[in-house]
N, C-alpha and C positions, 0 to 999 in steps of 0.2 A: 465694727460696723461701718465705721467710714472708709476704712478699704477694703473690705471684700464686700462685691454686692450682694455675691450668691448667699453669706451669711447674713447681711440686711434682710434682706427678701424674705428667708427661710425663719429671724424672728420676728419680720412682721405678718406671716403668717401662721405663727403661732400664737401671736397676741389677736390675730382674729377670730383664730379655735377658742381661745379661754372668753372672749367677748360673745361669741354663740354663745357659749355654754353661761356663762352669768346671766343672758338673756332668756335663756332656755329654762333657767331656776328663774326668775323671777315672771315668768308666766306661769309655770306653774305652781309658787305661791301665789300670785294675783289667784289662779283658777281656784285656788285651797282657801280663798280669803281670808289670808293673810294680811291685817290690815298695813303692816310696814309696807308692804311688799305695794299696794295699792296706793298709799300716801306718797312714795315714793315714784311711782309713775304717772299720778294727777300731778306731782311736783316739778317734775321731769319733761312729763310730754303732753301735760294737762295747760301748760300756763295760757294759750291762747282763750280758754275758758275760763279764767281768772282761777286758776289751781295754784295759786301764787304767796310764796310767802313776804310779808311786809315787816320793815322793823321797826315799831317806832322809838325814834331819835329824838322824844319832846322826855329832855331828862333834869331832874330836881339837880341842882348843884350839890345841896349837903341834905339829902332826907334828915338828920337828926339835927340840922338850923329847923327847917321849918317846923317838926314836932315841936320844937321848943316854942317857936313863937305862938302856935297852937296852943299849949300849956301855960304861957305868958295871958295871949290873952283870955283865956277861961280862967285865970286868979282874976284878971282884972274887972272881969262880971259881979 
């Protein structure tokens, strides 16, 4: 690909056939309500509607420290 154009060219217009065509299925799952197919393009080309996923990053150090101190203090009751 980096020395022949005409071979460039001729696979980047085969990667825009196979991107129709993935396009093309995933309209007509969205039309088949298909929910993947529809969470997938609220996610994609939804997010200016807040179609957006978040992650939260507020994380326990040791989940099985704090049970225990939960446990500690309910003997201490």
């Amino acid at each position: 690909m980096k020395t022949d154009p005409y071979f460039r060219e001729r696979i980047e217009e085969l990667d825009e056939e196979v991107l129709d065509m993935a396009e093309s299925m995933l309209k007509k799952n969205i039309h088949e309500q298909k929910e993947a197919s529809i969470f997938f393009f609220l996610k994609t080309k939804g997010k200016k509607r807040g179609y957006i996923e978040t992650i939260d990053n507020q994380l326990t150090i040791n989940p099985f420290e704090e049970l225990m101190k939960a446990a500690s203090q309910v003997e201490d009751e």
